[in-house]
N, C-alpha and C positions, 0 to 999 in steps of 0.2 A: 504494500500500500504506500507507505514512504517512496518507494521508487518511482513507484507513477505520478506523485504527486512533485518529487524533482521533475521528471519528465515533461511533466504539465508546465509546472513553471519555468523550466530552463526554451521549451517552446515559446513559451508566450511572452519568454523576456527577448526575443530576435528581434531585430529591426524585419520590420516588413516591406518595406518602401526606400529608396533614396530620397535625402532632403529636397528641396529647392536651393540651385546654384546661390542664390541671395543668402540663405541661410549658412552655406557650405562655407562662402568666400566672407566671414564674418567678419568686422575689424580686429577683435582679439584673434581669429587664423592669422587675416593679415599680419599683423605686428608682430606674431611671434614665429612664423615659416616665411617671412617676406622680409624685403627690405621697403615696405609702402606700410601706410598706416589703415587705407582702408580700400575700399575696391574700387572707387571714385578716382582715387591715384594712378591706381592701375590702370583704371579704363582710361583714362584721359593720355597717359603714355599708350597705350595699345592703341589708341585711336577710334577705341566700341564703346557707345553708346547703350547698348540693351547688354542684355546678359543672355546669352545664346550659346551652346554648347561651339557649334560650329562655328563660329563668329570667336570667339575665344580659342579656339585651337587652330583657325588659322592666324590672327592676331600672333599669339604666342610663336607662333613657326617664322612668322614673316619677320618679327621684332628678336633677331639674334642676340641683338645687343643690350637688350635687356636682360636676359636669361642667368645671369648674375644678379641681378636687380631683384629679381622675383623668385630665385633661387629653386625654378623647376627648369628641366630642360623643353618640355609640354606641356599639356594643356592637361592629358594624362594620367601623368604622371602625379601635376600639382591636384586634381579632382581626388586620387584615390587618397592623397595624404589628408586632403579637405572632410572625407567622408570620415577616414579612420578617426580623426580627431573628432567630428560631430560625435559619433557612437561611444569616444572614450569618453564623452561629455553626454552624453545624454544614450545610454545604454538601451532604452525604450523605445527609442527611433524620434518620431516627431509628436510630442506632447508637450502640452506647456507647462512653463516651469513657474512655481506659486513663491 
């Protein structure tokens, strides 16, 4: 019985979903895997306007010279480090926090 009830709860504590890019590229990410303080920085060096998956990963490919600046090589790459940090902050996926 204990086991199924770990089983039950180790299930229900999974992220179900990926954030929203807004959420991922937070200003505390930013500040602390970047050298930008928020994603307004970022975009305005990249030259994007909206937050679009695609629009960002070519942004990032096309802006070499940045890639010390923003301290990913891709768009990729910086997404999966975005996500891993959301989840080590927020284990339950997307809920809000009281």
């Amino acid at each position: 019985m204990v086991d199924s009830i770990k089983q039950l709860l180790a299930h229900a504590a999974k992220p179900t979903g990926e954030p929203p890019i807004t959420l991922l590229l937070s200003n505390r990410f930013m500040k602390m895997h970047t050298s930008y303080s928020s994603w307004q920085e970022l975009s305005r060096d990249l030259g994007v306007s909206t937050i679009c998956e695609d629009e960002l990963e070519k942004a990032i490919a096309a802006h070499n010279h940045l890639h010390s600046k923003i301290g990913f090589t891709n768009w990729n790459e910086m997404k999966c480090k975005a996500v891993d940090c959301y989840y080590e902050e927020r284990p339950f996926g997307i809920v809000p926090h009281f």
